[in-house]
TORVO-153124 format. One record per residue (C-alpha): x, y, z; residue in three letters. Coordinates in steps of 0.25 Angstrom, whole numbers, plus 5000, padded with zeros to 4 digits. Each point is the difference from the previous one (the first is absolute). Layout:
N
XYZALA...
//
This chain:
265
486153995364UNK500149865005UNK500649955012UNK501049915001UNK499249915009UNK498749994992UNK499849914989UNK500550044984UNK498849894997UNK498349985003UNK499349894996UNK498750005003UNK498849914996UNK498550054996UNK498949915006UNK499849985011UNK501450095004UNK500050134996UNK498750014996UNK498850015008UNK499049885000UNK498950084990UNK501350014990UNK500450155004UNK501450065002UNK499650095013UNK500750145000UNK500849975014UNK500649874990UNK500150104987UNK500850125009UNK501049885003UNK500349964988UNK500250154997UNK501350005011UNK500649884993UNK500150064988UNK500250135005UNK501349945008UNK500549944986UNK499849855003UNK499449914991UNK498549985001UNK499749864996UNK498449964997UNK500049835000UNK498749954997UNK499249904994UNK499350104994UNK499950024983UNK500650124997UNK498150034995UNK500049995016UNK501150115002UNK499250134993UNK499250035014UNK501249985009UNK500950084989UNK499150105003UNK500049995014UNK501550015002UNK500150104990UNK500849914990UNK501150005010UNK500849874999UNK500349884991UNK499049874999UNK500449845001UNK498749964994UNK499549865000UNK500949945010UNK501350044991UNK499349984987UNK500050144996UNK500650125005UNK499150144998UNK500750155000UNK498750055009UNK500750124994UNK499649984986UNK499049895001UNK500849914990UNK500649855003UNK501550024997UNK500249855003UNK499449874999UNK500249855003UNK498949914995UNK499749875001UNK500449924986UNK498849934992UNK500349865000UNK500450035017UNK498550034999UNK499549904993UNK500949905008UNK499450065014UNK498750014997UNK499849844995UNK500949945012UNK499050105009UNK498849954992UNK500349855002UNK500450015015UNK499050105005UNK498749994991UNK499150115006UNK501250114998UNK499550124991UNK501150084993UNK500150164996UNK501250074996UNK500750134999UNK500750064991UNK500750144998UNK498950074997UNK498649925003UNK499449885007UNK499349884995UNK499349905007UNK499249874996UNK498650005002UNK499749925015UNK501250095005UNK499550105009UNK500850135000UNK500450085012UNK499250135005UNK500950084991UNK499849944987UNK498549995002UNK499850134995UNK501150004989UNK500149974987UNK500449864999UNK499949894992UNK499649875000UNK501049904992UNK500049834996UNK501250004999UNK501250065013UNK501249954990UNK499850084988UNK501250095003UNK500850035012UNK499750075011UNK500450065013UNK499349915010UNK499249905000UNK498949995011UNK499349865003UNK498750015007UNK499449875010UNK498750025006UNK500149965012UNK501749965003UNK500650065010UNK501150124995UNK501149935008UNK499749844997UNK499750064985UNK501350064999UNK500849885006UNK499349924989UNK500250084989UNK501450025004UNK500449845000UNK499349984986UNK500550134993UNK501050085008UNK501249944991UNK499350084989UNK499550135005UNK500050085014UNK498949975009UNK499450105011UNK498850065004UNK499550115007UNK498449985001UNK499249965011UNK499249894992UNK500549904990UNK500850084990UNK501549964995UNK500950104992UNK500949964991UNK501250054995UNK501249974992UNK501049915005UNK501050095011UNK499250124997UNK499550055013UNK499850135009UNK501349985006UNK500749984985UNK499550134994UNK500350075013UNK501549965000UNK500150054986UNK499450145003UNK500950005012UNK501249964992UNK499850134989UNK499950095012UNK501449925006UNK498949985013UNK500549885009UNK499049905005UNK500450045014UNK499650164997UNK498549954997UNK498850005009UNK499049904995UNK498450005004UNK498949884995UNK499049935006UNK499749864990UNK500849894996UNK500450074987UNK500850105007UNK500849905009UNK501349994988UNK499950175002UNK500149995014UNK501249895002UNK500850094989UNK499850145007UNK501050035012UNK498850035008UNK498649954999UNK498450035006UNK499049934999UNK498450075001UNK499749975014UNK498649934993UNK501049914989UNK500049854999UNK500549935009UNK501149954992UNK500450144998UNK499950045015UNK500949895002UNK501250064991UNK500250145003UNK500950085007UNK498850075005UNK498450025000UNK499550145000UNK498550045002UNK498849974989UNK500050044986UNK498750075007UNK500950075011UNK501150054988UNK501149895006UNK500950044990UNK499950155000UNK500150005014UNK501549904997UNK500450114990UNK499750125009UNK501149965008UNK500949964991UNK500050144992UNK499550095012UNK
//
């Protein structure tokens, strides 16, 4: 039974917050998310993450939990392993996007996302888990729409990137990032972690103020300001550091089981 104290709502990021550097869910960080659950709170999985990535962490948690996949494109039942809900960027948005980005920043390369697959032009260079999936390579990123589109520079910074983006494109789509080297997201306009979070909240009759938060990049900041109370990773971006109610220990340390752990004891 859940206490009075302890929060109806958990929201918690992936990478780099929950899971473990080498991308695993450690047993100490599974058997918490087991008392959330077990206490009858809502456990909450917001991510950047394509519901393709969520299978091995679905797994992990023994399909426990519900899934705002793709920054609050596409929310996943890690029950049945279906998106119930999508929210996808429109296809002259794309096209629109794509040539402002195109004519501003020339050496951008562009891949998308779509419900169910990813596609890439041919110079973009796809991150550690798609190298070894089936993707394919596309001419064209505005064919049909999708539920983010990712720009690639090769040698920007992710911060000055997004800021650039953002002033060229940002009264068209949602621009974030949560990467370590030059790679934008993009989503559809007002759709962010923090807008599909509200919305599961809002079913459940949750309260913003009865939700925990955790996140460690620029793309969970809109979660974190929404949620009553918020941790950041103790090895997040500085930007995230900087907004929290609180920091708990590394990803690597299980920060957010030992949070959890007290709140459910």
């Amino acid at each position: 039974m859940q206490s009075d104290l302890a929060p109806r709502l958990v929201a918690t990021d992936l990478d780099g917050t929950a899971l473990r550097t080498d991308g695993t869910v450690s047993p100490r960080t599974v058997a918490a998310f087991g008392r959330v659950e077990e206490s009858g709170a809502v456990l909450a999985f917001v991510t950047g993450r394509p519901p393709r990535w969520m299978g091995g962490v679905a797994s992990a948690v023994r399909h426990r939990g519900l899934a705002i996949c793709a920054n609050g494109a596409l929310i996943y039942d890690l029950h049945t392993e279906r998106i119930v809900e999508s929210h996808l960027i429109s296809v002259d948005v794309l096209e629109e996007v794509v040539a402002q980005l195109r004519a501003n920043v020339p050496e951008l390369v562009f891949s998308v996302e779509y419900e169910a697959g990813f596609a890439h032009e041919s110079d973009f260079r796809p991150g550690r888990l798609d190298r070894t999936r089936d993707v394919k390579r596309v001419d064209s990123v505005t064919s049909r729409p999708c539920a983010k589109l990712l720009a690639l520079h090769p040698r920007m910074d992710p911060d000055e990137l997004q800021a650039t983006v953002h002033e060229l494109v940002g009264h068209l789509v949602t621009v974030t990032h949560s990467s370590r080297r030059g790679l934008i997201e993009m989503s559809a306009r007002g759709v962010t972690k923090a807008t599909a979070l509200a919305a599961l909240a809002e079913r459940h009759e949750i309260e913003s103020s009865q939700a925990v938060a955790f996140g460690d990049m620029p793309n969970d900041l809109p979660m974190l300001s929404w949620a009553g109370t918020s941790y950041a990773v103790a090895n997040a971006h500085p930007l995230v550091l900087a907004a929290v109610d609180h920091v708990t220990a590394t990803n690597d340390d299980d920060g957010v089981a030992q949070v959890i752990e007290k709140l459910y004891p």
